[in-house]
C-alpha positions in Angstrom: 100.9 57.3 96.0 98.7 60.1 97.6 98.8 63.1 96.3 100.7 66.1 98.2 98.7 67.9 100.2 98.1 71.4 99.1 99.8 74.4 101.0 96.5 76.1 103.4 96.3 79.8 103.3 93.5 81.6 106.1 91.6 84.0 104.3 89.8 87.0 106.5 86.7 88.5 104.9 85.7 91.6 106.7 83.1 92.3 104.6 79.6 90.3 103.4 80.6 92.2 99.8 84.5 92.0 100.1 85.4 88.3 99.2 87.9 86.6 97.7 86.6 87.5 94.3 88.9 86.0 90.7 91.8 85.3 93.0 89.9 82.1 94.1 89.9 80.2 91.3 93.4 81.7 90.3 94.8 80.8 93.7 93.1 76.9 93.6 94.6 76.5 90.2 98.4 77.3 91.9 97.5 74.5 93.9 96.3 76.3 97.2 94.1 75.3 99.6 92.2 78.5 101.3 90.3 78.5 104.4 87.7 81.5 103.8 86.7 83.4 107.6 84.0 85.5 107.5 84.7 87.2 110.6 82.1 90.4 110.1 79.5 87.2 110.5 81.3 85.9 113.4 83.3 82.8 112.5 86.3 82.9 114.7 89.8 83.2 113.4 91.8 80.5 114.1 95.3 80.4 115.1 98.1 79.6 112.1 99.3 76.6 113.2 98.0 74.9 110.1 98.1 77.9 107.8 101.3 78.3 105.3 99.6 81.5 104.3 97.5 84.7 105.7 95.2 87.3 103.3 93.5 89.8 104.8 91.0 91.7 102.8 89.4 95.3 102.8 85.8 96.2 104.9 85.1 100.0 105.3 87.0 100.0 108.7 89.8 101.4 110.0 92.3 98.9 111.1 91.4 99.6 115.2 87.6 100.3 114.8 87.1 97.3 117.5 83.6 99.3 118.6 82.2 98.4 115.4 84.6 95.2 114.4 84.9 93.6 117.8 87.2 90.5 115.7 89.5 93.3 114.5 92.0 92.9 117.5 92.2 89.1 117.0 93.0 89.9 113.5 95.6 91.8 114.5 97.1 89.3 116.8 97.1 87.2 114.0 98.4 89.7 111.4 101.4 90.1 113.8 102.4 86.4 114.1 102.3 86.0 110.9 104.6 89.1 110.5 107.0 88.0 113.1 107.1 84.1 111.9 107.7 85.4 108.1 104.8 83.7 107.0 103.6 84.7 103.9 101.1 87.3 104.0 99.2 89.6 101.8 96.7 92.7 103.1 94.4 94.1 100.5 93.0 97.7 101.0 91.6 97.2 105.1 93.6 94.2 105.6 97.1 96.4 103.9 96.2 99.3 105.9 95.6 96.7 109.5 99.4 95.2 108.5 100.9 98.7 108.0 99.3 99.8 111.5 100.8 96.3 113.3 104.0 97.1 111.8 104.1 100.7 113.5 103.1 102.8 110.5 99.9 104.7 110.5 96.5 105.4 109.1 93.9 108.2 108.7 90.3 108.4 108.0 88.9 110.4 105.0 92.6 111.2 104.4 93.2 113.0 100.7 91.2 112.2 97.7 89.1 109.3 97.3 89.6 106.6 94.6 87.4 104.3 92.7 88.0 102.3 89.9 90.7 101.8 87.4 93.7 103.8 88.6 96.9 104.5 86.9 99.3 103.3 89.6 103.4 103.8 89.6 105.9 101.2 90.6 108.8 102.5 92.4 112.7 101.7 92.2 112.9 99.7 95.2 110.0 97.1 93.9 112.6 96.1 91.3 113.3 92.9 93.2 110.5 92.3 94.7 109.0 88.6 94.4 105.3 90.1 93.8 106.2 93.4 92.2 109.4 93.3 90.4 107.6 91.5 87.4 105.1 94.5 86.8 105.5 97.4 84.4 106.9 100.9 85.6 103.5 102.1 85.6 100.1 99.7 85.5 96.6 99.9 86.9 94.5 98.4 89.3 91.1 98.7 90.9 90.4 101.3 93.9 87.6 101.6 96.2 88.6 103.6 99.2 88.6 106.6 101.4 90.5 106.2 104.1 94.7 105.7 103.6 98.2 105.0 104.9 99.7 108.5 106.1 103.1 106.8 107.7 104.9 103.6 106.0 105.8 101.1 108.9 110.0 101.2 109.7 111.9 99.6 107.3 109.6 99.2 105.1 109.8 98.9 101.4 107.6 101.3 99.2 106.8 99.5 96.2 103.5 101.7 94.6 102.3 104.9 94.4 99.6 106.7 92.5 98.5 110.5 91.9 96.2 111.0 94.9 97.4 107.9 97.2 101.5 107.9 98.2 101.2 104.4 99.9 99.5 102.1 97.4 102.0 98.9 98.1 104.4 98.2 100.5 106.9 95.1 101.7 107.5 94.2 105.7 110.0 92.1 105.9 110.3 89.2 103.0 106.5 88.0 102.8 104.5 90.7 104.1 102.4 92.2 101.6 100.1 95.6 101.9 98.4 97.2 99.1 95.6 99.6 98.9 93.7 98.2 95.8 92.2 95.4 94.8 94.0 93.3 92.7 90.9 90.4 92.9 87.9 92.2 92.2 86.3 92.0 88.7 83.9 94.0 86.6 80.7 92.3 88.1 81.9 93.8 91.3 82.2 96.8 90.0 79.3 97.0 88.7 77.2 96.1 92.0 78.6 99.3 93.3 76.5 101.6 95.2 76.9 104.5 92.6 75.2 106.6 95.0 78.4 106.9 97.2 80.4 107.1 93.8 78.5 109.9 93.2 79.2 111.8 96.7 82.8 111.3 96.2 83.1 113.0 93.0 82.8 109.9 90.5 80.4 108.9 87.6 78.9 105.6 88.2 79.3 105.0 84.0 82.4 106.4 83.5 83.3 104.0 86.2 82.7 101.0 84.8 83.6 102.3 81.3 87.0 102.2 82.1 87.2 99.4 83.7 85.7 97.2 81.5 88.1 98.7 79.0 90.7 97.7 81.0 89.5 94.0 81.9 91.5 92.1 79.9 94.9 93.6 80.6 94.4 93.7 84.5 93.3 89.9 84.1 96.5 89.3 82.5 98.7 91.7 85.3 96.6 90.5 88.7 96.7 86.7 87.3 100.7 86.9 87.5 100.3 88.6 90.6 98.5 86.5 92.3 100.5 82.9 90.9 104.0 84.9 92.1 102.3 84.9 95.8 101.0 81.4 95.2 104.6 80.8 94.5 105.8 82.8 97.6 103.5 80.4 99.5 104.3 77.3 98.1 108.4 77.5 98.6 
């Protein structure tokens, strides 16, 4: 009997240095198959017709910066059908901020403090339930690399995360729309190839930076490996 095929989620990579990073191997283990776009190269982004999943990750843009990302409005498009088919989506950092902005919430530039690296982040009441974030601690960390954030949730949304210097770390559209503002799949070898030159400008030792992070390896292994299995299952049902 042939095996079952494998549920196909449409990855968007906005960024040469922004992939998909551990959650590859995590998400081909839950028995996903992805479909990896690198749109900042080019490669057009296909409609979701054959797609039982959309992830859209982060880039350095704001989420309607077409003059410099000219595939930033067909990511939109698709960000929005996916949104108003309840397919399961999840927006990391960029792709979070692009979903909050579709949804009718909005987003600044250099808005409040940067953040960068392990960050102490808060889970709100309402995440209690939540099918991603319900399982997590009342307080946890994750990765942060950013600048720009969410000023205005989208209606109806559900705040799920907040930390010290960013309100709007994770949010819920609907029943499988996802937006966060860190990165729950990059790993300490990304860190590490950081430019610390901007770390630097934005207040941040490079060292101290990966210090704490590689402190912190092992538990946000453990934490972003549930994670990213509970959208797997999300996907999969």
């Amino acid at each position: 009997m042939a095996e079952p095929a494998r549920p196909r989620v449409l990855v968007v990579q906005n960024a040469r240095q922004g992939g998909l990073g551990r959650f590859t191997d995590w998400w081909q283990e839950s028995g996903l198959a992805l479909d990896v776009v690198h749109a900042y190269d080019g490669d057009p982004i296909p409609d979701l017709d054959d797609h039982d999943g959309l992830v859209l990750l982060g880039g350095g843009l704001m989420p309607d910066d077409d003059a410099a990302a000219p595939w930033l409005a067909r990511e939109r498009d698709v960000a929005t059908k996916a949104l108003q088919s309840g397919i399961p989506q999840l927006g990391i950092c960029l792709g979070g901020q692009l979903l909050a902005h579709v949804a009718g919430g909005s987003v600044r530039p250099e808005h409040g403090q940067p953040e960068a690296g392990s960050t102490v982040l808060t889970r709100r009441p309402e995440a209690a339930r939540d099918a991603l974030f319900g399982d997590l601690e009342p307080t946890f960390r994750a990765i942060e690399h950013h600048v720009d954030q969410i000023t205005e949730l989208p209606p109806d949304a559900v705040w799920l995360a907040s930390s010290e210097r960013c309100p709007y770390q994770a949010f819920r559209v609907g029943e499988h729309s996802w937006g966060v503002q860190f990165h729950p799949e990059v790993d300490l070898d990304r860190i590490r190839a950081w430019n610390p030159d901007n770390l630097i400008n934005q207040g941040f030792d490079p060292e101290q930076v990966i210090k704490e992070a590689a402190a912190w390896e092992p538990t946000s292994v453990e934490v972003w490996r549930g994670f990213a299995d509970r959208f797997a299952r999300v996907v999969r049902s």
